[in-house]
ROLUM-398062 format. One record per residue: residue in one letter; x negated, y, z negated of N, C-alpha, C in turn. Coordinates in steps of 0.001 Angstrom, whole numbers, padded with zeros to 6 digits, always signed. Example, Ala and Ser with C-alpha at 12.3 -4.5 7.8 and 13.67 -1.06 7.14 Angstrom:
2
A-013190-005690-007800-012300-004500-007800-013200-003300-007800
S-012850-002250-007080-013670-001060-007140-012900+000030-007870
***
This chain:
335
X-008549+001613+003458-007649+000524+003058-007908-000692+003934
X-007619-001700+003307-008322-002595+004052-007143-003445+005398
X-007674-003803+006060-006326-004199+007297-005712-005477+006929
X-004354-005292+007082-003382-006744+006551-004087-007680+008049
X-003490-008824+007646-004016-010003+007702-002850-010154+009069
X-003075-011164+010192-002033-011070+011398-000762-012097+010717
X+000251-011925+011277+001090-012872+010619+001639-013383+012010
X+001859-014802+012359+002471-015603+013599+002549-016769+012969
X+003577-017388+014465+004446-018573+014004+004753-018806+015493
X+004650-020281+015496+005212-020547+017249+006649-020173+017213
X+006730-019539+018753+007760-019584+018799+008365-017318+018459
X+007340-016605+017937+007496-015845+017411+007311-014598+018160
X+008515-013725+018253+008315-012283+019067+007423-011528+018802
X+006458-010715+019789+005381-009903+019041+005727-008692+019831
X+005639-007256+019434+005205-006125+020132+003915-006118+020264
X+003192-005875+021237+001772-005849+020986+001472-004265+021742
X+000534-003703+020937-000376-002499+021570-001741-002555+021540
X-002748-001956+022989-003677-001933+022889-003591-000343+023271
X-004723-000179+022504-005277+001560+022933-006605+001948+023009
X-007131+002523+024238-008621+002870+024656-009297+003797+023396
X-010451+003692+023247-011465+004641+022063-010763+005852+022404
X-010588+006259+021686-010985+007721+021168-009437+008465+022172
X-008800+007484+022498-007796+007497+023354-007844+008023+025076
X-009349+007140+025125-009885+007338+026491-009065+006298+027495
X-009788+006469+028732-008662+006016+029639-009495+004314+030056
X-008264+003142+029568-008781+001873+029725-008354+001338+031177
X-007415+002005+032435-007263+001751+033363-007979+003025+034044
X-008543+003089+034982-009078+004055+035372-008414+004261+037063
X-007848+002982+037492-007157+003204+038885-006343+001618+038730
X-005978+001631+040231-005437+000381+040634-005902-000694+039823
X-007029-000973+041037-008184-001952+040978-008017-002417+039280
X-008260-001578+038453-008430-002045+036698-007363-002298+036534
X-005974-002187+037241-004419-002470+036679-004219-004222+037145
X-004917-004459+038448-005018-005749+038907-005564-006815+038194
X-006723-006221+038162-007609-006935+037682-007216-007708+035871
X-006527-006643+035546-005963-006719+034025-004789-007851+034052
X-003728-007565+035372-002793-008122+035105-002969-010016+035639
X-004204-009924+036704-004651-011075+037235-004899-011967+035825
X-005900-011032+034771-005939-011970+034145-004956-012854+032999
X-004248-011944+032866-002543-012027+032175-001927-013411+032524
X-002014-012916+034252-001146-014242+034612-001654-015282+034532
X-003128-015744+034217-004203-016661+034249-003702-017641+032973
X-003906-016346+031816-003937-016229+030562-002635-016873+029997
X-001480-015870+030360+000168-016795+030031+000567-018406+029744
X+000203-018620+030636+000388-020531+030629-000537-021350+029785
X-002026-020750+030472-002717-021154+029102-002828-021491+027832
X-002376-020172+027285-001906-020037+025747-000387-020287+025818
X+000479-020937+026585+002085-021037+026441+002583-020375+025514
X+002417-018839+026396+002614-017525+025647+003740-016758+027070
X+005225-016475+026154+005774-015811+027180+005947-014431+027760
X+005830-014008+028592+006061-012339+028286+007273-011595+028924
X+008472-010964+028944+009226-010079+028192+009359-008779+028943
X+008231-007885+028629+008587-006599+029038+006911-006341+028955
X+006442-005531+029496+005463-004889+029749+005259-003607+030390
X+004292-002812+029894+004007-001228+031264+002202-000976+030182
X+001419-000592+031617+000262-000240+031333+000623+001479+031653
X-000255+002272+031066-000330+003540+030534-002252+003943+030590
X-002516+004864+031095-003888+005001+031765-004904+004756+030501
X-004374+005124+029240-005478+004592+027810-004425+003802+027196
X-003590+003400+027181-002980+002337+026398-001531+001823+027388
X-001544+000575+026448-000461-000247+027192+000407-001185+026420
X+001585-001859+026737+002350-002152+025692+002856-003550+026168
X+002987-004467+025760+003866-006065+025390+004293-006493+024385
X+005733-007730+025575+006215-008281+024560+006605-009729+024922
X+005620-010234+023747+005116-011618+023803+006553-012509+022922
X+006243-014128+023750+006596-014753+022171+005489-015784+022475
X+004966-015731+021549+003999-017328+021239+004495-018525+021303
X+003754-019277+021834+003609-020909+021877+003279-021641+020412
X+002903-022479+020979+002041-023446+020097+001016-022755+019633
X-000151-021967+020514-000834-021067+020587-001004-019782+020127
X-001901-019256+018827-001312-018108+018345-001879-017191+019762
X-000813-015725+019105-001221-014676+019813-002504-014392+019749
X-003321-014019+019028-004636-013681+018628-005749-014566+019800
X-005079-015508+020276-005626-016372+021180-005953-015605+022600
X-004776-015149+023121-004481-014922+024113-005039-013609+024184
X-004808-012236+023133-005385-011122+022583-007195-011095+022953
X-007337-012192+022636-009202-012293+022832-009238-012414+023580
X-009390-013709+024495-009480-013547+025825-009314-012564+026799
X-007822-011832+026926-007648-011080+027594-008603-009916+027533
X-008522-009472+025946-009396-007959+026437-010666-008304+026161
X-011423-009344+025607-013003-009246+025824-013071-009947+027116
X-012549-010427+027897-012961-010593+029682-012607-009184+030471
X-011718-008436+029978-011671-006876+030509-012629-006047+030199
X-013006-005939+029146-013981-005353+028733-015246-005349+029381
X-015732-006428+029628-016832-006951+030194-016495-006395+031681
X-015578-006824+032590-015517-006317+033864-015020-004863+033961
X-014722-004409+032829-014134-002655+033035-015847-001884+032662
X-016501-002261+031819-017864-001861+031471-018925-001941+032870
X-018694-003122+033107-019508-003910+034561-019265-002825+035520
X-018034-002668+036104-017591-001837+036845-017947-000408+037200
X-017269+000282+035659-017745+001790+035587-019374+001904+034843
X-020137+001091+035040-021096+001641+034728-020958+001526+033683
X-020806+001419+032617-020772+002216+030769-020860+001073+029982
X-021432+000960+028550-021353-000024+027641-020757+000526+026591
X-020641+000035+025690-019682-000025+024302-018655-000748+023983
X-017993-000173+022837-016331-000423+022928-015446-000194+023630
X-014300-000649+024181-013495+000234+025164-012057+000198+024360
X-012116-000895+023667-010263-000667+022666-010529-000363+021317
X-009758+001227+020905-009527+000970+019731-009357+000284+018747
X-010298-000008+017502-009983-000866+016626-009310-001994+017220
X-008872-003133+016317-007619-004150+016761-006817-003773+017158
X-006194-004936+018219-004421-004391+019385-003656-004619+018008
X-002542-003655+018093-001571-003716+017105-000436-004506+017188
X+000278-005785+016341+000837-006158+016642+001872-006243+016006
X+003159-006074+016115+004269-006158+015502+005128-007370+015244
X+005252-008584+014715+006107-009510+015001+007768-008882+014577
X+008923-009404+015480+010041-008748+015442+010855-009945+015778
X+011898-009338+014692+013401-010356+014754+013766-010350+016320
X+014022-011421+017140+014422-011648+018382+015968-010983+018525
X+016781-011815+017894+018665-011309+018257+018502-009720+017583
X+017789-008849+016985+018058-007758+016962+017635-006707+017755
X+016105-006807+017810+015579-006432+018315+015206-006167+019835
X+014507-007667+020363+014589-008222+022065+015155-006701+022999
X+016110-006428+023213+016904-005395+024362+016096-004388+023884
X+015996-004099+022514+015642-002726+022114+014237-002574+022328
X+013212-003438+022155+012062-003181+022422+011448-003582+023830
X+012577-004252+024463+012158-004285+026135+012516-002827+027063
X+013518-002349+026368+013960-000475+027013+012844+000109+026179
X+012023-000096+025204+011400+001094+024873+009817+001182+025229
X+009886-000420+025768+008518-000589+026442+008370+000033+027965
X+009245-000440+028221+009678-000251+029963+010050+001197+030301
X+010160+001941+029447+010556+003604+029012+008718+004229+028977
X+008142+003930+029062+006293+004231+028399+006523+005352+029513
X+006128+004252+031027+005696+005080+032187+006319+006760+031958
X+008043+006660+032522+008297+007648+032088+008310+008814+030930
X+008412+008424+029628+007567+009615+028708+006626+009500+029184
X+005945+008843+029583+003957+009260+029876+003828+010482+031102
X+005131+010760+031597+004983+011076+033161+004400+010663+034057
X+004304+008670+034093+003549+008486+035254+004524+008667+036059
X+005832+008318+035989+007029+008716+036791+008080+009703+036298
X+008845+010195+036916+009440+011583+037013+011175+011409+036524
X+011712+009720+037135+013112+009542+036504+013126+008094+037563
X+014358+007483+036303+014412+006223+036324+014408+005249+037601
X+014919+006674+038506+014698+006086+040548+013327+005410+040314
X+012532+006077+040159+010497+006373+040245+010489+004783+039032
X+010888+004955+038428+010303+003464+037747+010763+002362+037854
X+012158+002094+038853+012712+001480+039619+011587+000690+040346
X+010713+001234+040943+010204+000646+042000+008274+000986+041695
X+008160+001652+040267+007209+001588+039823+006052+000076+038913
X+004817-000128+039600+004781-001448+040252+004135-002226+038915
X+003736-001056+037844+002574-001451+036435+003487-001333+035720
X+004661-001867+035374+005414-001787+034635+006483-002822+034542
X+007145-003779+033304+008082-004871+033945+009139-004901+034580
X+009740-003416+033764+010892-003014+034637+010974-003086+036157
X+010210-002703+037046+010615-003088+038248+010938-004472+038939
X+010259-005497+037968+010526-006793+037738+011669-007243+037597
X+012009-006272+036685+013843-006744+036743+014382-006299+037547
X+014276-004953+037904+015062-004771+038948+014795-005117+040349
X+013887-006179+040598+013654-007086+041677+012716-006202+042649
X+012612-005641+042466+011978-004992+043020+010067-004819+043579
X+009644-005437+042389+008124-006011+042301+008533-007453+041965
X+007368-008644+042359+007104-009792+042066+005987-010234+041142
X+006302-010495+039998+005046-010730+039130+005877-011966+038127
X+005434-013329+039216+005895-014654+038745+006063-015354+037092
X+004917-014320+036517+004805-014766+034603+005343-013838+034196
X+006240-013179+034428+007128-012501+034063+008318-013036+033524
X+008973-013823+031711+010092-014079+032516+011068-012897+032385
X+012053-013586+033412+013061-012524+033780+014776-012836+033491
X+014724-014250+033831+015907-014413+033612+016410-014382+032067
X+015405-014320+031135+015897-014815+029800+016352-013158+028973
X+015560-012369+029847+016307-010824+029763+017272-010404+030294
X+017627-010793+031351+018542-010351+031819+020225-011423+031446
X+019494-012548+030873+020891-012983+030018+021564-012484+029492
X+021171-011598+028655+021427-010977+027801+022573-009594+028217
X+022820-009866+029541+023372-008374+030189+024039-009099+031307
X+024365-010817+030896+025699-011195+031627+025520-012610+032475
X+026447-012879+032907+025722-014558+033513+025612-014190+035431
X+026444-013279+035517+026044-013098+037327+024820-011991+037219
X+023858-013019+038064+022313-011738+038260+022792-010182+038745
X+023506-009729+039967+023566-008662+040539+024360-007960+038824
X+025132-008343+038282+025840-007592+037485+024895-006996+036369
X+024358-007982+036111+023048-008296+034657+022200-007326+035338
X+021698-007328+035617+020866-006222+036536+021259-004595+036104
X+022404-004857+037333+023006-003410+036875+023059-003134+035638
X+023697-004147+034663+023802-003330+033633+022770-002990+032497
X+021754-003971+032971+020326-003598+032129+020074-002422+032666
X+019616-001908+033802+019515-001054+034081+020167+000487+033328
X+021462+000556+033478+022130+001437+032612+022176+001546+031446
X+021402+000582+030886+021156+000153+029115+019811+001137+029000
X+018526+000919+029499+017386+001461+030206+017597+002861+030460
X+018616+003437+031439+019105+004744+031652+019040+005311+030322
X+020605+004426+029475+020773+005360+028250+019573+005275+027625
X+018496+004921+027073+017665+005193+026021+016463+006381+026884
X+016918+006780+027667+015579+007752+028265+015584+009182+027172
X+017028+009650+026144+017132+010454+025443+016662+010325+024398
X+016610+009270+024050+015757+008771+022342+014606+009706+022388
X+013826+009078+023186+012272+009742+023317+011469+008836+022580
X+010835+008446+021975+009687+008099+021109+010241+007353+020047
X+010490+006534+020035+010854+005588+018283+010011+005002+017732
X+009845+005612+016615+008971+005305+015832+009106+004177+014585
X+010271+003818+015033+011063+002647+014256+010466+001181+014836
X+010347+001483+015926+010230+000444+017129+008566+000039+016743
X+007528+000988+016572+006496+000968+016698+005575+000725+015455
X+005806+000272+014193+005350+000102+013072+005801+001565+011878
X+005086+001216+011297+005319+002400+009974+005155+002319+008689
X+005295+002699+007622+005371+002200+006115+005984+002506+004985
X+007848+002104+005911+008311+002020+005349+008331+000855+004014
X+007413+000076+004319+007314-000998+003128+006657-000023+001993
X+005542+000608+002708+004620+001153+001517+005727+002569+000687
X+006318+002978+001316+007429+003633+000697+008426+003665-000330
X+008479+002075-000147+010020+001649-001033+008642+000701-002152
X+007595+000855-002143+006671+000625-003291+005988-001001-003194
X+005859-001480-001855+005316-002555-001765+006338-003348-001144
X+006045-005312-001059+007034-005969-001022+007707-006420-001949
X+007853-006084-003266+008458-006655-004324+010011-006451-004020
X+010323-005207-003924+011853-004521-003524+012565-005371-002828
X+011586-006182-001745+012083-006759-000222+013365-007942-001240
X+012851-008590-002070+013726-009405-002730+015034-009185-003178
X+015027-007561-003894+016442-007006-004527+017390-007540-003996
X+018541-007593-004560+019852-008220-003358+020380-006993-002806
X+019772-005767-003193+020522-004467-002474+019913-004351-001155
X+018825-004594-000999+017559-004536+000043+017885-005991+001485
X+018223-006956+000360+018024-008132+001373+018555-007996+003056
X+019644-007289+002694+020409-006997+004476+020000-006169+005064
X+018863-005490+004421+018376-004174+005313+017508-004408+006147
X+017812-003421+007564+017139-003508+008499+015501-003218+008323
X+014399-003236+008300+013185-003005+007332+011866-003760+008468
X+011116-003029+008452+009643-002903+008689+008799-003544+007777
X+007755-003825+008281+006662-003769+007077+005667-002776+007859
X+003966-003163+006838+003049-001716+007451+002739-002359+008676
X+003501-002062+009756+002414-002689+011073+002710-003951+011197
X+003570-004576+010689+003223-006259+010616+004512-006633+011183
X+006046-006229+010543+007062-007330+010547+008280-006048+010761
X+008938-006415+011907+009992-005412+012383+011525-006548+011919
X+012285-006606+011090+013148-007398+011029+014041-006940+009546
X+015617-007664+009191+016037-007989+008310+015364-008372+007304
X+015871-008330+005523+015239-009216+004490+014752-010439+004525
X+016008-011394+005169+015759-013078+005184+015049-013045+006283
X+014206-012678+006645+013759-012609+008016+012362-012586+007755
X+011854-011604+007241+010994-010749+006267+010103-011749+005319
X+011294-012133+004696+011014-013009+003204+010630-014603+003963
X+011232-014706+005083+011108-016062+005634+009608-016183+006056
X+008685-015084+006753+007613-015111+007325+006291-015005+006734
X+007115-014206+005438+005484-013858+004510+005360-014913+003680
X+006662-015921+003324+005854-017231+002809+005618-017866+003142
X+005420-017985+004405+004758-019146+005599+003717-018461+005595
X+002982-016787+005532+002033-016733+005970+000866-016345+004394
X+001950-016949+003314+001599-016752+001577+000696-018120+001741
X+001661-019125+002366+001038-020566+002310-000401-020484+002983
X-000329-019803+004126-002018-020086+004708-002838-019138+003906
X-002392-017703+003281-003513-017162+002631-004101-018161+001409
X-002684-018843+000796-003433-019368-000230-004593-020216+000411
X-004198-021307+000916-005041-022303+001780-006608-021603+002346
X-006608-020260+002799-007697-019766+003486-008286-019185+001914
X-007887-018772+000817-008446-018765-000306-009363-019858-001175
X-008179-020835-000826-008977-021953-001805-010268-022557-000650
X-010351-022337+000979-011578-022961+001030-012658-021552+000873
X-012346-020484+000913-013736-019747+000797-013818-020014-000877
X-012941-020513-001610-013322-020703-003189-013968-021509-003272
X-014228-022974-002435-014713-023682-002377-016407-024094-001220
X-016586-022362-001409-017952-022186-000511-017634-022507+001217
X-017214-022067+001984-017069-022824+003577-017153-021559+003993
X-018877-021392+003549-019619-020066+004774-020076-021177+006003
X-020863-020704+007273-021175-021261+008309-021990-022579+007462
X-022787-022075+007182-023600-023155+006705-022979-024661+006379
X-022129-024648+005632-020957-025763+004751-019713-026208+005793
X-019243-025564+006883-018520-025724+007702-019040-026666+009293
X-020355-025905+008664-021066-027068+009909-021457-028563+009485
X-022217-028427+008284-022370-029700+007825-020690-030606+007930
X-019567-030009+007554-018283-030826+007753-018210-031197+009026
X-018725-030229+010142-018068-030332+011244-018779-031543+012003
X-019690-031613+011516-021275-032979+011644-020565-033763+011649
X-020378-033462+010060-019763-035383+009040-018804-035861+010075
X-017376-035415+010039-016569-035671+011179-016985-036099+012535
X-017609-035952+013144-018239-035670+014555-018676-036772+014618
X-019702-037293+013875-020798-037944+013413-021971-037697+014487
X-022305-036680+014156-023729-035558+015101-024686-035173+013501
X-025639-035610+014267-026686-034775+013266-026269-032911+013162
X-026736-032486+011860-026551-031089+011606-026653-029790+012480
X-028509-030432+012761-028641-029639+014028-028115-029771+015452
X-027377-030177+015770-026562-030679+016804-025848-029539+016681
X-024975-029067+015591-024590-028089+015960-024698-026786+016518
X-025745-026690+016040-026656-025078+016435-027126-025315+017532
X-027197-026787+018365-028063-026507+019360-027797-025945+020592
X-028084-026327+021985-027134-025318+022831-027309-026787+023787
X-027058-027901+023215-026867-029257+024227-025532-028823+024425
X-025550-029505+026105-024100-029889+026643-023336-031921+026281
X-024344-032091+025845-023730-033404+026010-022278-033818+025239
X-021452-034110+025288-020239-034375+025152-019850-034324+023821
X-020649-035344+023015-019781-035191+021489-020306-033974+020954
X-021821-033740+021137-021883-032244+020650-021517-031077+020982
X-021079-031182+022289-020224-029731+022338-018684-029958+021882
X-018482-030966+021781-017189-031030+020534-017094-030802+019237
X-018464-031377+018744-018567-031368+016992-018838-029222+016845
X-019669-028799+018079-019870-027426+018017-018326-027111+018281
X-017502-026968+018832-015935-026713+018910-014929-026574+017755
X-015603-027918+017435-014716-027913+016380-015130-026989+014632
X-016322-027079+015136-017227-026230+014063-016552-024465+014116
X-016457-024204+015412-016307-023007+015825-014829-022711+015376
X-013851-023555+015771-012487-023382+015055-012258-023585+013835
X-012936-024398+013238-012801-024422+011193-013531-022909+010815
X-014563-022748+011606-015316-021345+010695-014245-020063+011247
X-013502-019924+012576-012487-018843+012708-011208-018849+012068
X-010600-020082+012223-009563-020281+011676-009406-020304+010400
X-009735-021525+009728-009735-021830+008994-010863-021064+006956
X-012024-020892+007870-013091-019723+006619-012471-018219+007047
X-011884-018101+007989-011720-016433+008288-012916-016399+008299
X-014156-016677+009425-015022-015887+009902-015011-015404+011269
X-015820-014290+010741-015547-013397+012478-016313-013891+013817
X-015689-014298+014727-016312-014330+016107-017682-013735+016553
X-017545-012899+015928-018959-012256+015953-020198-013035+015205
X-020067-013287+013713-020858-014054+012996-021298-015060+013632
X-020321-015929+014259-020517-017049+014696-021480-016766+015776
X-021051-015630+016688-021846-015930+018179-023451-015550+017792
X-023473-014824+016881-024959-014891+016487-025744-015738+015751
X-024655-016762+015636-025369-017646+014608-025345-018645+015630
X-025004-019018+016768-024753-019984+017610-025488-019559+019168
X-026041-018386+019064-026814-017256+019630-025891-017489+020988
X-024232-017274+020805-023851-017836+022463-022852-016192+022565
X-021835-016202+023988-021022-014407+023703-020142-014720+023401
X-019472-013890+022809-017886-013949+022107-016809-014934+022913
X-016945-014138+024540-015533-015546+025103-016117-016850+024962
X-017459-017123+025351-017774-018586+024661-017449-018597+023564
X-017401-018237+021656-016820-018714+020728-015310-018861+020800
X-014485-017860+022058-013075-018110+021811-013002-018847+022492
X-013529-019669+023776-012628-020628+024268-013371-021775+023307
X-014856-022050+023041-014872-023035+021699-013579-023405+020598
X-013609-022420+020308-012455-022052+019264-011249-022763+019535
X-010498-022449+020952-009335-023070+021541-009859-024925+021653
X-011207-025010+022261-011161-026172+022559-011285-027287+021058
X-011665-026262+020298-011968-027155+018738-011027-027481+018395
X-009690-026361+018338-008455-026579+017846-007627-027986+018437
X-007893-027630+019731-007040-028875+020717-008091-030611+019765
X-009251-030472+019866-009937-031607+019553-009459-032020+018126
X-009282-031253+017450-009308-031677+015721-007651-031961+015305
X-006979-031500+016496-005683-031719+015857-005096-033142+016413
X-005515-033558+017891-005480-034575+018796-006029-035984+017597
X-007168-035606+017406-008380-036824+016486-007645-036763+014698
X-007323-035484+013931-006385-035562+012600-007789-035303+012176
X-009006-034492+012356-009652-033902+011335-009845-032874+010981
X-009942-032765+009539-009451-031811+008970-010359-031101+008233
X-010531-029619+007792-011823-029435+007245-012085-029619+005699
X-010673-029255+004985-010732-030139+003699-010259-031577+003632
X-011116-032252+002844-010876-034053+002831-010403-034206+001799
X-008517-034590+002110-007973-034472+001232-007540-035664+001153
***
């Protein structure tokens, strides 16, 4: 079956999961927990991407983002193809190291938020890296200890969770904490974590019924929220499929995306392909690089072989094309 399409919006809550091949181990000690989270904090501001709750887990690990201006998918690349590269470097080994795509959930904020920050911050313990809630108190790969003041990890935020559990810090604290306590009996929610229940109730058509509209509801993997919630996101993200339809209808393989990205630029063709640094052409290549990802849905990959450069070079291209074309108002259809 083929994989749904990401759905974001500034401004928008994500669960995110990554998980090692074959459910091998993507932290292997400390050192890879540092190194991971160094680049996080690098990464955060960058993409004016906030984060929430977090815990790494020795083959998989869990966040919770809200996006900027900046989609998630932004921040997603970077992070794990610069890990990748130094976790490979490291242990010796080449290949893949993450399962398929990180999974991402976008989720209603006022319902959700508390519930998926206790069930993230809950990992360590089902995982048994720790033994009871003392042990993850002061357990250091995980956000929870963050809240409970206990570790310092500055891109963390903190206060905007712990609002939520009262306006004096010492109290808010405590009582997150005991919020945290109670869910250690749940165990595993699988509510929390995707599912298909959409594909169940026979697609999204149902989502409309007026019996359906107030229901609490999932989609496959994609959308943790209410009906109006639901219905609000997939036609914002109806509008870009159409849009990403009508330009591959209108031919915008590499080939046709570069010649635009020229015209605009005003760089000869081959300018794009070339591997000059000089100024407007590594812009007109930027911006080339963000119309063919964004905009054609082509893969990062295509590109870097067609541009013979490595993947984090097409994603920070990518970022820098975006910033250039939206600053200047060009656009890849001339409308």
């Amino acid at each position: 079956m083929p994989r749904s399409g990401r759905i974001d919006a500034p401004g928008a809550l994500h669960h995110v999961m990554i998980r090692g091949m074959e459910r091998k181990q993507i932290f292997r000690n400390n050192d890879d927990r540092e190194n991971f989270l160094a680049r996080l904090e690098k990464l955060l501001p960058a993409t004016q991407t906030s984060c929430f709750a977090w815990a790494l887990i020795s083959n998989h690990a869990h966040f919770l983002f809200r996006s900027g201006t900046v989609p998630i998918a932004t921040l997603m690349s970077r992070l794990l193809t610069g890990y990748a590269v130094y976790f490979n470097a490291r242990h010796k080994r080449s290949g893949r190291l993450f399962q398929n795509r990180y999974k991402s959930i976008l989720c209603q904020e006022d319902t959700y938020l508390t519930e998926l920050v206790r069930y993230i911050h809950l990992n360590p313990l089902r995982s048994g890296l720790v033994k009871s809630i003392e042990e993850l108190n002061h357990y250091p790969y995980c956000g929870h200890s963050v809240l409970m003041v206990h570790k310092k990890r500055d891109w963390q935020e903190k206060d905007y969770v712990l609002s939520y559990f009262g306006k004096n810090r010492a109290s808010a604290i405590r009582r997150y904490n005991e919020f945290v306590a109670a869910g250690i009996e749940q165990g595993r929610r699988t509510d929390l974590i995707g599912g298909g229940l959409i594909r169940s109730l026979g697609g999204w058509s149902p989502i409309n019924k007026r019996e359906l509209r107030d229901a609490h509801i999932k989609s496959d993997e994609r959308i943790l929220g209410d009906g109006d919630f639901v219905n609000a996101l997939l036609a914002d993200a109806n509008e870009k499929l159409e849009r990403f339809h009508i330009i591959r209808h209108l031919g915008y393989d590499l080939d046709k995306t570069a010649r635009r990205a020229a015209e605009v630029c005003h760089v000869a063709l081959e300018d794009i392909f070339a591997r000059s640094r000089q100024k407007t052409k590594v812009e007109a290549r930027s911006v080339f690089c963000y119309w063919a990802s964004r905009e054609a849905g082509i893969s990062y990959a295509e590109i870097a072989r067609r541009l013979n450069i490595s993947l984090p070079a097409v994603s920070y291209s990518v970022d820098r094309g975006e910033k250039i074309a939206k600053e200047r108002g060009y656009q890849l259809l001339d409308t």
